[in-house]
N, C-alpha and C positions, 0 to 999 in steps of 0.2 A: 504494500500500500504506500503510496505516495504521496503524502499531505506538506503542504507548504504551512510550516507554523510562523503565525504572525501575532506580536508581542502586540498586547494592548495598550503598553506605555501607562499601566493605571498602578505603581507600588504603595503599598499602604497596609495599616495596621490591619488592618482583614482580609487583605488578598495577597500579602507578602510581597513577591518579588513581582507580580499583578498577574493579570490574566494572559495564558495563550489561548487564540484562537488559529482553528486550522483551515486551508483553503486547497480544495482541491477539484484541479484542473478540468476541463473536461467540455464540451459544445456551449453548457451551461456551469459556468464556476461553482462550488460549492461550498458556503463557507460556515463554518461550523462555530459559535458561539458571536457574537456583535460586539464584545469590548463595552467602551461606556464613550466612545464619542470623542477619542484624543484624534488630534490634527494625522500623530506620527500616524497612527492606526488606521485610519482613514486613506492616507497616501498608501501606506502598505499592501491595504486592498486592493487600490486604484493598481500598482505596479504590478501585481500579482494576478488579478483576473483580467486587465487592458480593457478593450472593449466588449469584450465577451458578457453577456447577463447574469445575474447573481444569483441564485438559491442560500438564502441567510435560511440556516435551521439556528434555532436556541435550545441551547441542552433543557434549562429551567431559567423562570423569572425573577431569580437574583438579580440585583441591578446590575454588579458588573458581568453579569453575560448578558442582560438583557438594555439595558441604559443606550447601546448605541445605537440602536434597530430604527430610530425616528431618524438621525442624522447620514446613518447609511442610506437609507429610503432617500431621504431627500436626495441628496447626492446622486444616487442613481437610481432614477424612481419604478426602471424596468423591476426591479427586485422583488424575486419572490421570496415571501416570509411565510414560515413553518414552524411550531411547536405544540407541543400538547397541550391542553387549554387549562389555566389556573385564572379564572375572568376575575377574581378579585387583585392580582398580581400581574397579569396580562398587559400591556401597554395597548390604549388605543391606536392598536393599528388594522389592517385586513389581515388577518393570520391564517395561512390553512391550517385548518386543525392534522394535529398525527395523533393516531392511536399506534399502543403497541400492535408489533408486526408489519406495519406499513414497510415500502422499498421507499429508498431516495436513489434518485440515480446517479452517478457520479460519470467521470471518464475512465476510474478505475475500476469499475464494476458499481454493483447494487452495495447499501449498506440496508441495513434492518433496523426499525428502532426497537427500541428494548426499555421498556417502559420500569424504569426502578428508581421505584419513589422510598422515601426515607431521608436525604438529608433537603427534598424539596417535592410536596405529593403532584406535580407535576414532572419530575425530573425523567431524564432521556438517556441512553447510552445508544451508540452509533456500532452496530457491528458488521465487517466485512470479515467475511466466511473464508472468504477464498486465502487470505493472507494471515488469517485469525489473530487481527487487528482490531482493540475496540475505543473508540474516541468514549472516554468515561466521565466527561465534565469534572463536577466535583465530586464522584465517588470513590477517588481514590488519590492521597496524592503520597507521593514517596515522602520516607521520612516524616511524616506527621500522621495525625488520626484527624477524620472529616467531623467537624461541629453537625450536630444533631440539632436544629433552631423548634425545640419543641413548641414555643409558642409561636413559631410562624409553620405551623405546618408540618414539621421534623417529627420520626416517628423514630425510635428503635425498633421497634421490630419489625417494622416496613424494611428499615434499610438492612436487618439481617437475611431477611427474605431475600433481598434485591443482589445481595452479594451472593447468596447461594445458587441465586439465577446464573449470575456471571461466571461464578466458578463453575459451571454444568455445559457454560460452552466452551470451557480450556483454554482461554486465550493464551498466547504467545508474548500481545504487546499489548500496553495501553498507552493510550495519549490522553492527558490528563489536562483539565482547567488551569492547573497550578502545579508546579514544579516542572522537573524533568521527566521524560520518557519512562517508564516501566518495563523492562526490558522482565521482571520474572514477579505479573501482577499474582498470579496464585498464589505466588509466598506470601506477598503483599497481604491479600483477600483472607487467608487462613492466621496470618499477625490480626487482624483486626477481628475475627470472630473469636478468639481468644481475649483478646485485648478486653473485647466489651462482655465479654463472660465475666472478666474478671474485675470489671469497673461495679457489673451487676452485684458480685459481690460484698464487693467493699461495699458499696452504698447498704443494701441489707445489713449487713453484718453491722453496719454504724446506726443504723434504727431499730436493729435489735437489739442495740445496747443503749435505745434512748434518746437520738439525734431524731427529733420530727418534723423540724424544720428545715427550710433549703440554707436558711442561715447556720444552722448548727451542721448540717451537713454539709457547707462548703468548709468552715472550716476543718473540718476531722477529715474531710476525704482529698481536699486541697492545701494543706498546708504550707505557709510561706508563698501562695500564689501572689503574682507582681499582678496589682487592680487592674492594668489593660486588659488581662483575659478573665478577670471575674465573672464578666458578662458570659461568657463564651461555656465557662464551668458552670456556672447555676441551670443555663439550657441543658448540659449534657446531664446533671443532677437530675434534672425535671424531665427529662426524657425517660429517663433510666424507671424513674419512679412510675410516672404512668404505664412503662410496659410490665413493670413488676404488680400495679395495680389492677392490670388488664389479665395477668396471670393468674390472678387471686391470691399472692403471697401478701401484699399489703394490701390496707386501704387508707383511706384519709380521712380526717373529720376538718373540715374548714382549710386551714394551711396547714394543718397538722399530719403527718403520717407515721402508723403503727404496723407491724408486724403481723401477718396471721399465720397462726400456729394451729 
């Protein structure tokens, strides 16, 4: 598979070293995520698909994959835009909607969407079979674990679902929203169903011992955490919780949650 990756020029406390978007070649350009609207980004497209027409797919309605979709439009207003529909999150724009299993078609072959939701209930992964290559937005990024935004929509057990989809197609590679390439995302994918087993854990094991709060529980399960990602732990705390609540292990009375035994 042959994807031209194009830097969105957006670095920042929540997207690190910023967003990649992919573009790949073909009668119809195809370009895989919209950035948020930087000038650099913008000419990158321009250089990369020339006069050729656009197919913008959006992985999910994050801003920074989705923020630039008005200004690429503009700019070249032949563009077609595609993503699976989240209407309260959605930009007004004309969108075709994608359900899972739909084809895009590229110059490199079909890819398939792959509908896995968990760290956004609209979210999308892009699979090409033939190369067993999968553009995975933010479901995976090397070197870190993906924020679970429970109160915008972020589910754990959605998103353990969605991994287990992806590891059932074997992939080879990932091309990821954020960081570098994925050269061995299995390992990847099998680190992170551990990972949040054992996040599962801790969290339990710290309101069994009496933590009912997300406050008493950032501190015992976050310790020493620098306030920038405060925000970022309490969603994954509160995700954690509501899938354990969804389980019947806990429940809640108001802010509060206990244990069921």
């Amino acid at each position: 598979m042959k994807a031209i990756p194009l830097h969105a020029g957006n670095p920042g406390p929540l997207t690190g070293d910023g967003n990649w978007t992919y573009l790949i070649e073909g009668p119809r350009a195809v370009l895989i995520d919209a950035g948020v609207g930087e000038p650099s980004h913008l000419d990158a497209i321009d250089a990369a698909a020339g006069d050729r027409q656009l197919h913008l797919v959006v992985t999910h309605a994050h801003s920074d994959h989705i923020a630039g979709a008005p200004v690429i439009r503009e700019r070249r207003p032949s563009t077609r835009l595609s993503k699976m529909p989240w209407p309260i999150r959605d930009r007004d724009l004309a969108w075709t909607p994608l359900a899972d299993g739909d084809v895009i078609e590229t110059g490199e072959g079909t890819l398939q969407v792959v509908h896995t939701p968990g760290h956004a209930p609209d979210h999308i992964c892009l699979w090409h079979e033939p190369s067993r290559t999968i553009f995975v937005g933010d479901m995976l990024v090397q070197g870190s674990t993906v924020v679970i935004p429970a109160s915008h929509g972020g589910s754990v057990a959605a998103y353990l679902k969605s991994l287990a989809m992806l590891l059932s197609l074997e992939p080879r590679q990932a091309l990821p929203a954020h960081g570098p390439v994925i050269d061995d995302p299995q390992e990847l994918m099998h680190s992170y169903v551990k990972h949040r087993r054992q996040r599962e854990a801790q969290i339990f094991d710290a309101v069994a011992a009496g933590a009912s709060t997300i406050d008493e529980l950032l501190a015992g399960v976050y310790p020493g955490l620098q306030p920038a990602l405060e925000s970022f732990a309490r969603e994954s705390i509160l995700a954690h919780l509501i899938k354990m609540e969804g389980d019947g292990r806990i429940v809640r009375d108001d802010t509060r949650w206990r244990p069921v035994y």
